[in-house]
C-alpha positions as CSV (number, residue, x, y, z in Angstrom):
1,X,-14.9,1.6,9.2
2,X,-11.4,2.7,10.0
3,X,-13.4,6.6,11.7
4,X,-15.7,4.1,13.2
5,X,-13.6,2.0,15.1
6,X,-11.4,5.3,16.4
7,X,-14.7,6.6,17.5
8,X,-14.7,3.1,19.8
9,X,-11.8,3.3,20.8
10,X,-12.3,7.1,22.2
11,X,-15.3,6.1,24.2
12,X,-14.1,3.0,25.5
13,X,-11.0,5.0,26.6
14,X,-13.3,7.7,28.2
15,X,-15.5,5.4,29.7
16,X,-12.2,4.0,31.6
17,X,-11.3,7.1,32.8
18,X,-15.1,7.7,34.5
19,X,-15.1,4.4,35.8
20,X,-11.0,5.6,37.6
21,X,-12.9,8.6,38.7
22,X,-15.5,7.0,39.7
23,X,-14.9,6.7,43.8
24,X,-17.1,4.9,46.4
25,X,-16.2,4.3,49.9
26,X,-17.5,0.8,49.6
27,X,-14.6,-1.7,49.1
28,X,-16.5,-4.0,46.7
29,X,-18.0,-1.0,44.6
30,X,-14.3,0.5,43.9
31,X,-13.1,-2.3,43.1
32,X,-16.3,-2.7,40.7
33,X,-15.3,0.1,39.1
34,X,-10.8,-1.0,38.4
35,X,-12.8,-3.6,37.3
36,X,-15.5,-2.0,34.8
37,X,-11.9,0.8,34.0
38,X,-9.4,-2.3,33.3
39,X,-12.8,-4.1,31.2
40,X,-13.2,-0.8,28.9
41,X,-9.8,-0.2,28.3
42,X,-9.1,-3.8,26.9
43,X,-12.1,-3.6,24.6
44,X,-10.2,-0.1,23.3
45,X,-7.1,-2.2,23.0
46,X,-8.9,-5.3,21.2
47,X,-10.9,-2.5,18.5
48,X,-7.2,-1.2,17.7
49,X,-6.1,-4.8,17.2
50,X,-8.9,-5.0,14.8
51,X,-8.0,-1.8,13.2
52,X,-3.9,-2.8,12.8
53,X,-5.2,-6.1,11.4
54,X,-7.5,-4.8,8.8
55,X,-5.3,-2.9,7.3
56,X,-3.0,-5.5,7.5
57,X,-5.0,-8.1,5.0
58,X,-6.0,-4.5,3.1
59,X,-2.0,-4.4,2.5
60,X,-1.5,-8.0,2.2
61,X,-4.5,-8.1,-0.5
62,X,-3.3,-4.7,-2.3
63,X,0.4,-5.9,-2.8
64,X,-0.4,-9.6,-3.8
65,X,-2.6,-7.9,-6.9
66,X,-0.5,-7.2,-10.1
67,X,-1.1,-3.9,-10.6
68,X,-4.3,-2.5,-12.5
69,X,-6.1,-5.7,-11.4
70,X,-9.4,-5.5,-9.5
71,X,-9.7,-8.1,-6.6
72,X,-12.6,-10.8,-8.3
73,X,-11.8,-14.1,-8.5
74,X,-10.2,-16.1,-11.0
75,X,-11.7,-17.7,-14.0
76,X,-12.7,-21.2,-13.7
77,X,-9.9,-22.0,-16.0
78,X,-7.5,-20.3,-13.6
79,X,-8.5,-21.6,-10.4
80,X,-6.2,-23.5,-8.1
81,X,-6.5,-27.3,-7.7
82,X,-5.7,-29.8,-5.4
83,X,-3.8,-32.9,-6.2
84,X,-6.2,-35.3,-4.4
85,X,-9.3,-36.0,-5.9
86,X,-9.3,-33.9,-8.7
87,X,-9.3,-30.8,-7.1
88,X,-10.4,-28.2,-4.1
């Protein structure tokens, strides 16, 4: 996942810079394309969000485990409960 999403974020980036190069002598058309340039490079920013975030819970997950422990759930026996109607 992590390749994929730097693979995204590439193309979204190079898309932005095509869509800066990109030049028109029409007023509404260049500004079409700042627009379609600022559009790509916010979806680039938003995948690398993603990215930071996932490995963020990874970490998160990873460190919460005692050591040796594969991440299933708990037994029945072990689940948590609630302390309103007689559980979750």
């Amino acid at each position: 996942m992590l390749h994929d999403s730097t693979d995204r974020i590439a193309e979204c980036r190079q898309l932005a810079d095509e869509a800066d190069r990109s030049t028109s002598s029409v007023e509404t058309t260049r500004k079409d394309y700042e627009l379609l340039a600022q559009s790509w490079r916010r979806l680039a920013l938003s995948y690398e969000f993603s990215t930071h975030l996932e490995r963020f819970i990874k970490a998160r997950a990873s460190a919460s485990r005692p050591i040796g422990t594969s991440p299933v759930s708990a037994p029945a026996s072990e689940s948590p409960t609630c302390c309103c109607r007689g559980g979750l």
